[in-house]
C-alpha positions as CSV (number, residue, x, y, z in Angstrom):
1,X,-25.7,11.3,-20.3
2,X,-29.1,10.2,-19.0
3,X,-29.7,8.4,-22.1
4,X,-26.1,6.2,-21.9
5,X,-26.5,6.0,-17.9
6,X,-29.4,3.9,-18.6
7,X,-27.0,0.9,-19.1
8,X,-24.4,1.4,-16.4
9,X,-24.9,0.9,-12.9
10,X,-23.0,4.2,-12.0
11,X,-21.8,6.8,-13.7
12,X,-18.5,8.6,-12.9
13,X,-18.3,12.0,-13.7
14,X,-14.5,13.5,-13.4
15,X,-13.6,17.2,-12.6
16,X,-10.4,18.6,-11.3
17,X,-12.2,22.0,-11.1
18,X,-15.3,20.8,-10.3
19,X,-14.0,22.2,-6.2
20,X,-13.8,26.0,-7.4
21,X,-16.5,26.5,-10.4
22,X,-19.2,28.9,-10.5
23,X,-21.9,30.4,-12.6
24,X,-21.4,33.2,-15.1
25,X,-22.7,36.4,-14.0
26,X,-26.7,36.4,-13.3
27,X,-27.7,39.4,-16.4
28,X,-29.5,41.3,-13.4
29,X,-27.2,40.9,-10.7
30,X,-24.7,44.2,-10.7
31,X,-23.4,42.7,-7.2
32,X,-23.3,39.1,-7.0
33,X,-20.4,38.0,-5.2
34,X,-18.2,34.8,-6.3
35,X,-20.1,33.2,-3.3
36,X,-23.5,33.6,-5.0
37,X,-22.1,32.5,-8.0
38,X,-20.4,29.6,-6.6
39,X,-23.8,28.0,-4.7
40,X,-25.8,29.0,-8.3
41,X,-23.7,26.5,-9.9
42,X,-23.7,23.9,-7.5
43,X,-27.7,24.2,-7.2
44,X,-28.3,23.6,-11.0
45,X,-25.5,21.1,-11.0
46,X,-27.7,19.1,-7.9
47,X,-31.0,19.5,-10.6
48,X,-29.2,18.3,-13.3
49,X,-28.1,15.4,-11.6
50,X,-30.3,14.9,-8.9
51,X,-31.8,11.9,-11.0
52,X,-28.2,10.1,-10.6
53,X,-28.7,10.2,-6.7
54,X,-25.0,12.3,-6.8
55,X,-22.4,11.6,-4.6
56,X,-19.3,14.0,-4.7
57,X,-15.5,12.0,-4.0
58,X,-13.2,14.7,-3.5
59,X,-9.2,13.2,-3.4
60,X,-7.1,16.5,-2.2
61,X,-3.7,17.3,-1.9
62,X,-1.8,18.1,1.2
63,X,-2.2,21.9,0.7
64,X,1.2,23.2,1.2
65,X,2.2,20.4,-1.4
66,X,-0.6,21.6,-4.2
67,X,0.3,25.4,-3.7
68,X,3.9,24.7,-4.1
69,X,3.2,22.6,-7.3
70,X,0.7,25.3,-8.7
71,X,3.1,28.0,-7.9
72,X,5.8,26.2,-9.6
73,X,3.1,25.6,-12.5
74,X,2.7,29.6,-12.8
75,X,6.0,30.5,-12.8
76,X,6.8,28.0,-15.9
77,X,3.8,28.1,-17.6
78,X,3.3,31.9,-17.6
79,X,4.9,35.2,-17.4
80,X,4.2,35.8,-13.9
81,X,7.0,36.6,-11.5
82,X,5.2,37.3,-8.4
83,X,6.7,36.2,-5.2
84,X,5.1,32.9,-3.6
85,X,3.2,35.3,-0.9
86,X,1.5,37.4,-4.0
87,X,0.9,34.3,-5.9
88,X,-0.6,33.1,-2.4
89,X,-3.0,36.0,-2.4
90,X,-3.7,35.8,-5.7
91,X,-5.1,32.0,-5.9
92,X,-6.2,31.9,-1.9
93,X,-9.8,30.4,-2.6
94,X,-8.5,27.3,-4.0
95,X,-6.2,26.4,-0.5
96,X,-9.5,26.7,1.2
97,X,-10.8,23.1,1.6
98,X,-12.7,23.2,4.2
99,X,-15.1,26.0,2.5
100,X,-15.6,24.4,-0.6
101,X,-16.4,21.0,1.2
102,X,-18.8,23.2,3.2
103,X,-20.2,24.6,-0.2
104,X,-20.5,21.1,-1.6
105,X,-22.5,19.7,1.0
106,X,-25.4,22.1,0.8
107,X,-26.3,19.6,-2.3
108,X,-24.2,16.4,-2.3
109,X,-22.8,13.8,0.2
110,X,-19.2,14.6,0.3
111,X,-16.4,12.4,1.1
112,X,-13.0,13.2,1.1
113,X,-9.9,11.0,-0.1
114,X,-5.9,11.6,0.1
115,X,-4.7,12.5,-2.9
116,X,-0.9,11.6,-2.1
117,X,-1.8,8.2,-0.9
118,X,-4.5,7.6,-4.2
119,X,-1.4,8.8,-6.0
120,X,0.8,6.0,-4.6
121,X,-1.6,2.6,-5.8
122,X,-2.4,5.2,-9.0
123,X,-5.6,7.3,-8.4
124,X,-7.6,5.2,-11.4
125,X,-6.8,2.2,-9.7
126,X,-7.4,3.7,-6.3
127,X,-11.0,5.2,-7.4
128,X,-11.9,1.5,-8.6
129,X,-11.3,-0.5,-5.8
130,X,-12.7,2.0,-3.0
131,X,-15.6,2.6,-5.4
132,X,-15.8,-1.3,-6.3
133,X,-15.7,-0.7,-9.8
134,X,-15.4,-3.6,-11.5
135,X,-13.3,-3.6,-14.3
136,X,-12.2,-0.5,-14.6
137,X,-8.6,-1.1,-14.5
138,X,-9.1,-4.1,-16.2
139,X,-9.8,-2.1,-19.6
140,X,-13.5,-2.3,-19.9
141,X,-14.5,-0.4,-22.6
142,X,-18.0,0.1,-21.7
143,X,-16.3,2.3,-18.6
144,X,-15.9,6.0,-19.6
């Protein structure tokens, strides 16, 4: 990537999970907690890309709206035939917004963007014109 970037002015890097990953187990940590793991990852994701000058854009859903729609997703997708409360339980971390915003701004500037309204201009669309990407919905192919 730092080789390519070379010829772009910016560089968009695109992550639905990018909100909830974390680092595999450390080898000598019995009792590292998902926390731990969580701010490992997002410090060696700030070195790695700390020569880019990083900027996270976050676009997030309404969260009764996402849980709904990944509940729905579970029950379809899988043989899981928990109750919305269980399921609720189950997947809890990813309604918390406010915590993983908190989480991303020990290493990034962090803005946050409406997901329903990107989704009403299109969120490509929407991402090019706040961002002032030109091109981008134009088809440039040099964009990727």
């Amino acid at each position: 990537v730092h080789k390519r970037a070379e010829d772009f002015d910016r560089v968009i890097l695109s992550a639905e999970s990018m909100y909830r990953l974390i680092a595999r187990p450390a080898p000598d940590a019995r009792e590292e907690t998902r926390h731990q793991r969580r701010m490992r990852f997002l410090e060696r994701l700030a070195t790695v890309t700390e020569a880019f000058d990083p900027e996270m854009l976050l676009y997030l859903r309404r969260v009764d709206r996402f849980a709904a729609s990944l509940y729905a997703e579970s029950i379809v997708k899988t043989d899981n035939t928990w109750s919305f409360q269980e399921f609720l339980k189950s997947k809890g971390q990813r309604f918390g917004y406010r915590r993983q915003i908190d989480h991303l701004k020990v290493h990034f500037p962090v803005q946050v963007r409406s997901f329903d309204a990107a989704a009403k201009s299109g969120r490509a669309e929407a991402l090019a014109l706040e961002e002032r990407v030109e091109d981008f919905a134009g088809g440039n192919r040099d964009i990727r």
